[in-house]
N, C-alpha and C positions, 0 to 999 in steps of 0.2 A: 442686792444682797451684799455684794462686795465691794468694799472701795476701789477708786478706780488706781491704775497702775501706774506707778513713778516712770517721770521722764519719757524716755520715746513711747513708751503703751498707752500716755494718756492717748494719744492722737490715733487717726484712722491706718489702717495697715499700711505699713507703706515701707519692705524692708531694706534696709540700710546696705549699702555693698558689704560684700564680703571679705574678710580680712586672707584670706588666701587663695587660689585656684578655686575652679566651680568644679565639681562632681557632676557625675550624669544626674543624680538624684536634683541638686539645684538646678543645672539645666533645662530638668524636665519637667518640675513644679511652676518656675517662672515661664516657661513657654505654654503653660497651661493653663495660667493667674493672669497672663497678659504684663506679667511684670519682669523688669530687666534690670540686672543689677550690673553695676558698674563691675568693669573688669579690672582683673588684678592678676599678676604675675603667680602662675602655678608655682605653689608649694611643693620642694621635693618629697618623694616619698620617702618614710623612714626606712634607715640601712635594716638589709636583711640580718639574722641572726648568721652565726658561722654557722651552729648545728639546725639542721634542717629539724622540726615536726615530723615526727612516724606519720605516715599514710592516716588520713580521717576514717573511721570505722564507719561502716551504714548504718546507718540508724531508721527505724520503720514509725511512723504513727497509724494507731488502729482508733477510729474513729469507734466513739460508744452512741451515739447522740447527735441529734442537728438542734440547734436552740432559732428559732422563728426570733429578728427582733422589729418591734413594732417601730423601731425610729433609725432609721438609716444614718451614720455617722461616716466622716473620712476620717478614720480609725489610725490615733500616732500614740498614744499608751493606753495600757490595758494593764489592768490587776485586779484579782480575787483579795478580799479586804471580809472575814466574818462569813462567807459565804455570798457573797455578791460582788458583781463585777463595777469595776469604775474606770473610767474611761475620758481620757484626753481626746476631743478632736480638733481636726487641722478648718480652718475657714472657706475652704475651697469648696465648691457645690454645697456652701451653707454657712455657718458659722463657727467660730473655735467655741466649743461648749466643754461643760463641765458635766457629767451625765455618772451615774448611775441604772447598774441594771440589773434586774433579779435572774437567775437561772433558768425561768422559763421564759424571759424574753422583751418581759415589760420594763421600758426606758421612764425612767424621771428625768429630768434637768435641772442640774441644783446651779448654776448658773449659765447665762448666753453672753457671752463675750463681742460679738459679729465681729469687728477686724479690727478690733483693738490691737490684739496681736496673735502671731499663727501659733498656734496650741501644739506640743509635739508631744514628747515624753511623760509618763505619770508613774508614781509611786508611792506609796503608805508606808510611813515610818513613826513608831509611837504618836498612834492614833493622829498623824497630821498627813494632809494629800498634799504632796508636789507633784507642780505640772511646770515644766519648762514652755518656752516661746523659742522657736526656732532661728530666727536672729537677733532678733531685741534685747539681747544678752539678759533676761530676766528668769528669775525662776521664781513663783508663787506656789505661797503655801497657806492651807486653807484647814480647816476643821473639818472634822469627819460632817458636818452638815454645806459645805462649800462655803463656809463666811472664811473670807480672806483676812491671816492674820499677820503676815507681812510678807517684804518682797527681798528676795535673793541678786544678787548678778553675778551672770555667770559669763569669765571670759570668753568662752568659745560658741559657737554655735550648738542649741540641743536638738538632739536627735533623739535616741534612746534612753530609759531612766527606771532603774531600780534601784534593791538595797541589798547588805547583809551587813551583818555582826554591827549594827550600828552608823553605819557608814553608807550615804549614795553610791551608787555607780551608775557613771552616763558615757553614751555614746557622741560623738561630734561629726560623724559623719566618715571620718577616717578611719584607719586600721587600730586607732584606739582606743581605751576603752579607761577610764577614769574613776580612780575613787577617792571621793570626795568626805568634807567634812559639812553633818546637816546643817550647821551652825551659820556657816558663811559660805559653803562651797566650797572651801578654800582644797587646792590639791595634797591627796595624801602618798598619794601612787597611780602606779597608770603601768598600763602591759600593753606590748605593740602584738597584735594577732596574726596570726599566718597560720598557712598551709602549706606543707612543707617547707618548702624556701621564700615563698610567696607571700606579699600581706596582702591580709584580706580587707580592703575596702568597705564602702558605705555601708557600714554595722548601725541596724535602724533599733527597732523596738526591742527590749532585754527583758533577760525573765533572770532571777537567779533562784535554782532549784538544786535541794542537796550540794551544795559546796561546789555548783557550774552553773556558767551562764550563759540562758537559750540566746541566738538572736537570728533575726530577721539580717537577709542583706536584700538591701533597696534594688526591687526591680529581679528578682529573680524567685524564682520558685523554689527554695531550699528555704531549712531553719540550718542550722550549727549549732553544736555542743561545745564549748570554750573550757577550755583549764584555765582559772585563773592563775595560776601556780608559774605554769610557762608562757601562757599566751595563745598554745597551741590548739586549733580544730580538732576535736579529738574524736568527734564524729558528724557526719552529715546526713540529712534525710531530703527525700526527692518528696517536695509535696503536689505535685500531680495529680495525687487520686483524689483532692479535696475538689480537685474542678471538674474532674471526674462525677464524683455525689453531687453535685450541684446540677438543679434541673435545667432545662432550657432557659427560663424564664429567668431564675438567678443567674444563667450566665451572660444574656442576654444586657444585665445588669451590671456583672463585674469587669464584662470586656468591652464596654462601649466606648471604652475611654482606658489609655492606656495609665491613667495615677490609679484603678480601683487594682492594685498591688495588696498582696500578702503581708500583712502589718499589721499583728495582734496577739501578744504569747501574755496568757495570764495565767496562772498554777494556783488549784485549793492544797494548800498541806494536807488539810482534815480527811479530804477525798483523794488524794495524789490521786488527781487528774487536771490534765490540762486544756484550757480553753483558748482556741485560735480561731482567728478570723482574719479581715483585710478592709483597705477603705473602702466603704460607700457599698460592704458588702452585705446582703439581707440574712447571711447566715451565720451561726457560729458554731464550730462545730469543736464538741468534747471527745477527749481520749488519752489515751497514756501512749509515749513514744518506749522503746524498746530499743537494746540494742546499744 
């Protein structure tokens, strides 16, 4: 259905070293892929602010719903698009896909990619899907049917990927957080995030809801509530209870392996409710956070 991808994506996966230090998140993907990326001198991290972030506020989510899905994905973006969800996945236990899914659970595949390259971040901006590739510096963009209608590059590694006011916003894996111009990518601004004095590290999947933006940090059971404004964590929620609700059988699933990680923040405006999940997980579960 889609052309195939410029320069390093025509060929079979195979990612390129990394242009700075490795994160626990790369670490742990490549030790999992079988794959080893050349090493390179750790990146400092960015200088703290002087004025410290107020204390993050608790934040609760109350599950409304479990959504059953019929086709299991390693889950790297996630968005409500008209009432249905769309979704980037990574190649790992399968293929980087290009997937669609209704609310109660039935998956299409509007394209199969297999390891062309790793599938990470997605988002809907005047009716076009962007889905980034996690090192292949590429970001593709496609029509609301998945027919690919050209290809972006993107300097940094993508991780995480939404939008507002016209504008992307993506994650690279670091304490920040990027927004972009949809045209070329090109940078418009960027906020370094922290917790109080602290920055906050591998910022994975983004939601941006009411004038904040949700995110996943790779590898731990929290979402965060972001101020774009300062940068600041402005609240945090313990999601625990979502594996909690989870039977034997699905946990059985999630923790076999330690990548099936909390990876999936998608919001309907229409419904203000939000849809979360994680890779290679068989469930999705709806609700509103608070708080």
């Amino acid at each position: 259905m889609c052309d195939q991808a410029d320069d390093s994506s025509t060929n079979s996966y195979r990612p390129a070293a990394p242009a700075g230090g490795e994160t626990s998140r790369r670490r742990f993907l490549q030790a999992s892929a079988g794959v080893l990326a050349a090493g390179a001198a750790a990146q400092p991290r960015p200088a703290l602010a002087q004025t410290a972030c107020p204390a993050p506020k608790a934040m609760i989510f109350t599950p409304t719903r479990q959504i059953r899905r019929e086709v299991l994905s390693f889950t790297e973006g996630f968005e409500v698009h008209d009432g249905v969800i769309y979704e980037s996945s990574g190649p790992l236990f399968g293929s980087t896909r290009l997937l669609r899914m209704t609310p109660t659970g039935q998956v299409s595949v509007l394209d199969d990619f297999g390891n062309q390259f790793f599938g990470e971040g997605l988002t809907i901006l005047n009716d076009q899907i962007y889905q980034m590739s996690w090192k292949e510096h590429q970001v593709f963009v496609y029509d609301m049917n998945g027919k690919r209608l050209r290809t972006i590059r993107n300097p940094r590694e993508g991780w995480g990927l939404t939008h507002e006011d016209g504008k992307l916003v993506a994650s690279d894996g670091s304490s920040h957080i990027y927004f972009l111009d949809p045209r070329n990518f090109a940078t418009i601004a960027s906020i370094a995030v922290r917790r109080g004095r602290e920055a906050v590290d591998d910022l994975n999947e983004l939601e941006w809801v009411d004038g904040k933006i949700y995110a996943n940090i790779f590898e731990s059971r929290e979402i965060v509530r972001i101020d774009p404004a300062t940068g600041c964590v402005e609240a945090e929620a313990n999601m625990q209870t979502l594996w909690k609700l989870m039977s034997p059988a699905d946990l059985s699933a999630t923790e076999q392996d330690g990548n099936f990680v909390l990876n999936g923040i998608a919001y309907d405006p229409d419904q203000r409710l939000f849809y979360l999940t994680g890779k290679q997980w068989p469930v999705v579960f709806a609700g509103r956070f608070s708080g």
